[in-house]
N, C-alpha and C positions, 0 to 999 in steps of 0.2 A: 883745389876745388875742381879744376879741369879734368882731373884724372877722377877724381870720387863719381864725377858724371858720367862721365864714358862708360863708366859701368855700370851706370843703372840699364834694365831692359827697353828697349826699343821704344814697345807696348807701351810703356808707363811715359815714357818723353811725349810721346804719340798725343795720349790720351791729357796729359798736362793743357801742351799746346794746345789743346782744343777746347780746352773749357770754356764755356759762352761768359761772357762778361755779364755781371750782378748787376752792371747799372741800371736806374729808372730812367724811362725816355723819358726826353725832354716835352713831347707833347703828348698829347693822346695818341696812339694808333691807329691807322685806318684797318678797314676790312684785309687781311692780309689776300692777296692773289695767291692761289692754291699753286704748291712746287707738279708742275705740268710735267716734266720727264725727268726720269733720273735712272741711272744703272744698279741693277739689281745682278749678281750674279754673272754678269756679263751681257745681259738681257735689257731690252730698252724698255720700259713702261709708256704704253701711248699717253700722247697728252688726249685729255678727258674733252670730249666733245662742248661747243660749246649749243644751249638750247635752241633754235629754231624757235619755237614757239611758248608760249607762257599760257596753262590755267590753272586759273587762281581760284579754287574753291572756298568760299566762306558760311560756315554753321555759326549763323547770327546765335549768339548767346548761348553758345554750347562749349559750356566747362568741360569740368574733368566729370562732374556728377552725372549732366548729359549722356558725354558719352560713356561712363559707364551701367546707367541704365537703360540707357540704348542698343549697346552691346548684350548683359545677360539677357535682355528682354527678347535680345534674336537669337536665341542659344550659345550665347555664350560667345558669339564672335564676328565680328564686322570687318571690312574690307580698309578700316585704317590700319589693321594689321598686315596690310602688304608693302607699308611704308618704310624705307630702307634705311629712314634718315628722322630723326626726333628732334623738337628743340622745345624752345620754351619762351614765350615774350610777355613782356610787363605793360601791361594795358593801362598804364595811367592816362590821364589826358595831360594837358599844358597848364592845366590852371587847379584843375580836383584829381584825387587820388583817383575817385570812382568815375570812369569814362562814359560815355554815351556812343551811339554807335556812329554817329557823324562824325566827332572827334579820333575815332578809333580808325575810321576807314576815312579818313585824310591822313592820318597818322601809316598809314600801307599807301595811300597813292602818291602822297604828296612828298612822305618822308621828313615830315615836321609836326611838331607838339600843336596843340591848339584848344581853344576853349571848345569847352559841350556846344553843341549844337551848330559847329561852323560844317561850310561843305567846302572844300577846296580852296578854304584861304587859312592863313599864319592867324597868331595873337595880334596880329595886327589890324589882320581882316582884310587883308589886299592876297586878291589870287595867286597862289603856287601854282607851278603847271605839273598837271597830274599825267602818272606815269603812260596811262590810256593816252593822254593829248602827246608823250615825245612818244607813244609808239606809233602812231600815225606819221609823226613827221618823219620817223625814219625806217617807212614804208610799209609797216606790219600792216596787216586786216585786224579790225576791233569788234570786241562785241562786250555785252553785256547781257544778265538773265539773272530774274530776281523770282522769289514768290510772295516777294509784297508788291508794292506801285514800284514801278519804273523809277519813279524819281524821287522813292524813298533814302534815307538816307547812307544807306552803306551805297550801294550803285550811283546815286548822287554825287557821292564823294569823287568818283573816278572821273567822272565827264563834264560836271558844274563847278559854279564858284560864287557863293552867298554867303552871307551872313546868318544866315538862319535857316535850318532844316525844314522849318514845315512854309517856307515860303514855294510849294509845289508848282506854284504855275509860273512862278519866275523860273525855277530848277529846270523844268520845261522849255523852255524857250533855247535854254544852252544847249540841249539836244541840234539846233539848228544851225548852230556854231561850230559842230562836228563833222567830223565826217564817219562818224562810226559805221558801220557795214551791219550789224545785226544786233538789234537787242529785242527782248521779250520781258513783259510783266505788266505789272497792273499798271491802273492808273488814266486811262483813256481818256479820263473830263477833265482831266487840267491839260488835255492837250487841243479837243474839239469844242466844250463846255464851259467855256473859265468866265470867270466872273470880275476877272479886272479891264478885261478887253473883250473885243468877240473875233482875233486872231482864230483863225483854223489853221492848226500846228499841225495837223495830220494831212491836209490840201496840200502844206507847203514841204511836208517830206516826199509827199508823193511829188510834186515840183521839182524836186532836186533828185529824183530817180528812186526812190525808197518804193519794195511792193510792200503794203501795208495790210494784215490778216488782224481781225482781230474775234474774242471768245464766242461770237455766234458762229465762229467753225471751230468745231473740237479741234484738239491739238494732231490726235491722228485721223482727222480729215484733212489737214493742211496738205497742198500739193505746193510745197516749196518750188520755183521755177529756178531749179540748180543752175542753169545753163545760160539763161535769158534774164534773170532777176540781178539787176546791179547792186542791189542793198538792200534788206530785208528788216521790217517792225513786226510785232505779234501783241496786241492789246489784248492781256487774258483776261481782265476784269475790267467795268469802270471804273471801281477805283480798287477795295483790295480785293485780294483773290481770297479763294477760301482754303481753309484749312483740308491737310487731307481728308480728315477723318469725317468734312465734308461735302469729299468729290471730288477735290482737288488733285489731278493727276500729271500734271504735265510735266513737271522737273524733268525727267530724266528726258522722256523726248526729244522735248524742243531744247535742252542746251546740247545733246548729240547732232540735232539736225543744224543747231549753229557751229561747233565744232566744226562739222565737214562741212558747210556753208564757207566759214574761214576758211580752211584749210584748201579748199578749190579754186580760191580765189587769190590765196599769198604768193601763188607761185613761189619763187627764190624768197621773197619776202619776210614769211613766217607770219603770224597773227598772236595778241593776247586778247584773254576775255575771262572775266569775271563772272564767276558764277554764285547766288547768293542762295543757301536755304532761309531764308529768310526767321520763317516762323517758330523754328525752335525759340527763341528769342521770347515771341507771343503766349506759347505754352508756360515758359516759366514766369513771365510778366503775369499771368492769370493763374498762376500756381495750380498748374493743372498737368498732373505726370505723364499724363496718354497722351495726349498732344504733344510735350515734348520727344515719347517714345516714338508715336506715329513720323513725327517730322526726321527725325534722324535716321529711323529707319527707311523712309523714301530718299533720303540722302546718303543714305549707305550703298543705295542700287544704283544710286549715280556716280557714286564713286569707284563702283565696280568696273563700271561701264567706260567711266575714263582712264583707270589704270589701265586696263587692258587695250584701251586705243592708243593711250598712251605708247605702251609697250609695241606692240605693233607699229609705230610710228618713228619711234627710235629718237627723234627731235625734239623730243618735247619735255619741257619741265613742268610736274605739278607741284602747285602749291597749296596747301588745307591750312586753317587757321580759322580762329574765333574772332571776331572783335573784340568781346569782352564777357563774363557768365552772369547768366540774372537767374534772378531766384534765391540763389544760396540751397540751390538744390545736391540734396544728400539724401543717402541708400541707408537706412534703420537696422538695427540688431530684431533678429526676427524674418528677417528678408530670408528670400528663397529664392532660385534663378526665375521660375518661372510665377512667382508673387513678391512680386519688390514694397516693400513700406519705403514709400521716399518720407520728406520733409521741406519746407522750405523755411529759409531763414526772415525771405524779403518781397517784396514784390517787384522789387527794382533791380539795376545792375550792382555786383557785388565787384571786389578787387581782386579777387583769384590772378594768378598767373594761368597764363595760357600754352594750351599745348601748340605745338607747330608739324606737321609730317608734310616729309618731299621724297619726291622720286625724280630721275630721270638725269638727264645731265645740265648739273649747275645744282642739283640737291645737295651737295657735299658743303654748301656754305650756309645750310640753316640748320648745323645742329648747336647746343651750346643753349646759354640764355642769354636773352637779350630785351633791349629795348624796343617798342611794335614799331616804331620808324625804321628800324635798322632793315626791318623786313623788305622796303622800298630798296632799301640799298643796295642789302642782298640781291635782289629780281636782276638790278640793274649790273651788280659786278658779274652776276650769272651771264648775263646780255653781251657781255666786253662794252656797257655803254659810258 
């Protein structure tokens, strides 16, 4: 036997000993950490940068249907095709197949399942701490920008902790519990206005160093005090904003002007912020095609806007993602690029899986499919945290 071996080829001994072993692990696997260097040809391959900064784009209830009538609607092609990196998350909630958008965006901050309608706490209903709350502890600048209320509930998710979504003026108050640096959206009377107390939440930001602007200065009339302003608010509406195809313009502005807001302010640090198109969401809720079109299409210019700051910045990870699709919106036989026949199935949120696109350094962990929790995880192993 000794001798019949000696003569087999090198190659083939080689290639024996190496075969990976069939077993099943004993537990689950974690997020595997990406192989950082290895030789190529005699060549080192750099380990891969880690992100500096996190933004987190979210088209409230924009499927696959969305965005592709969002796309032929703008000829034929939008700016998530500059995304280098694809994946796929399973939007259930903790308790129903078919999620809510509270449930969905605890499920991205907190990184745990939960019933419909929770903001920042478990099945249990006792607070997780959301990944905005450890980026502050370990030193980032935060922000937040919605184009519904402020303390609606995807943005709620990130910075509160209740029991129930439309509890707005309690959701409110956990603003004062933060120390977040910049947010913008609707929502002004549960903070000046409220009906359970007569608290002025907007007295007591401006007390703790916040300059506060709100929608009787258009958005490009704002003179942001880059220099001098320690934390920055922007009330667009009193409570929601309007649709664009209403007036509604500010998306792209003011989350660029909060962008470099953060980013002047992180020094070594780095910053995250979430950014929400809110009202695609609204359009399918109201089975209404234009409105979904209009909404993604003023989301599509913001995402232009951040890729390419992105890019220029070198540090920064983006992340796009849905919470979950409503409508059950879908493109008809008959359709033409520029006369789309949609349909709708529902008026509600449906189960679709969801698409995921990243760029920048730390994108290489959201491709695959996965669970929408994992997406917290992912942020965080991008982070080294």
């Amino acid at each position: 036997m000794n001798k019949i071996f000696t003569l087999l080829p090198l190659s083939f001994v080689a290639a024996f000993i190496l075969i990976p072993s069939c077993k099943t692990p004993a537990t689950t696997p974690q997020i595997a950490e990406p192989v950082y260097e290895r030789e190529v040809l005699g060549s080192v391959i750099a380990k891969p940068k880690k992100p500096k900064n996190i933004i987190f784009l979210i088209g409230d209830g924009m499927g696959m249907g969305q965005i592709s009538a969002g796309t032929y609607a703008n000829g034929n092609t939008s700016n998530l095709e500059k995304f280098p990196v694809v994946g796929i998350h399973k939007p259930q909630s903790g308790k129903q197949l078919i999620t809510d958008s509270a449930a969905a965006a605890t499920s991205f901050a907190c990184g745990v399942k939960t019933y419909n309608g929770a903001i920042g706490v478990g099945l249990d209903s006792l607070p997780v701490e959301t990944i905005l709350e450890e980026a502050e502890q370990k030193g980032l600048k935060t922000g937040l920008v919605a184009t519904s209320t402020i303390v609606h509930a995807t943005p709620a998710s990130f910075i509160s902790h209740n029991v129930y979504r439309k509890n707005y003026e309690e959701i409110a108050e956990d603003f004062l519990k933060t120390d977040i640096d910049f947010f913008a959206g609707g929502g002004k009377k549960f903070f000046d206005r409220r009906e359970k107390d007569e608290r002025d939440l907007i007295a007591e930001l401006q007390a703790k160093g916040y300059t506060v602007e709100n929608y009787l200065k258009e958005v490009h009339e704002l003179k942001i005090p880059m220099e001098t302003a320690d934390k920055f608010a922007y009330f667009t509406a009193d409570e929601d904003p309007l649709p664009v195809y209403q007036g509604r313009d500010y998306l792209e502005a003011i989350s660029m002007e909060g962008i470099n807001f953060l980013k002047q302010r992180s020094a070594e640090g780095g910053f995250f912020i979430m950014i929400e198109s809110s009202q695609i969401d609204w359009g399918g809720h109201a089975n209404n095609s234009q409105w979904i079109i209009d909404e993604f299409k003023e989301f599509n210019e913001l995402i232009g806007k951040v890729l390419s700051w992105a890019e220029a910045d070198g540090e920064t990870l983006v992340l796009l993602t849905a919470d979950h699709e409503t409508g059950g919106y879908t493109i008809q036989v008959d359709s033409k690029m520029d006369s789309l026949v949609t349909t709708f199935t529902s008026t509600h949120h449906t189960g679709d899986f969801i698409p995921v696109f990243a760029s920048g350094p730390g994108s290489e962990q959201f491709s695959g499919l996965y669970e929408n929790t994992a997406i917290y995880h992912k942020l965080r192993a991008a982070m080294g945290w």
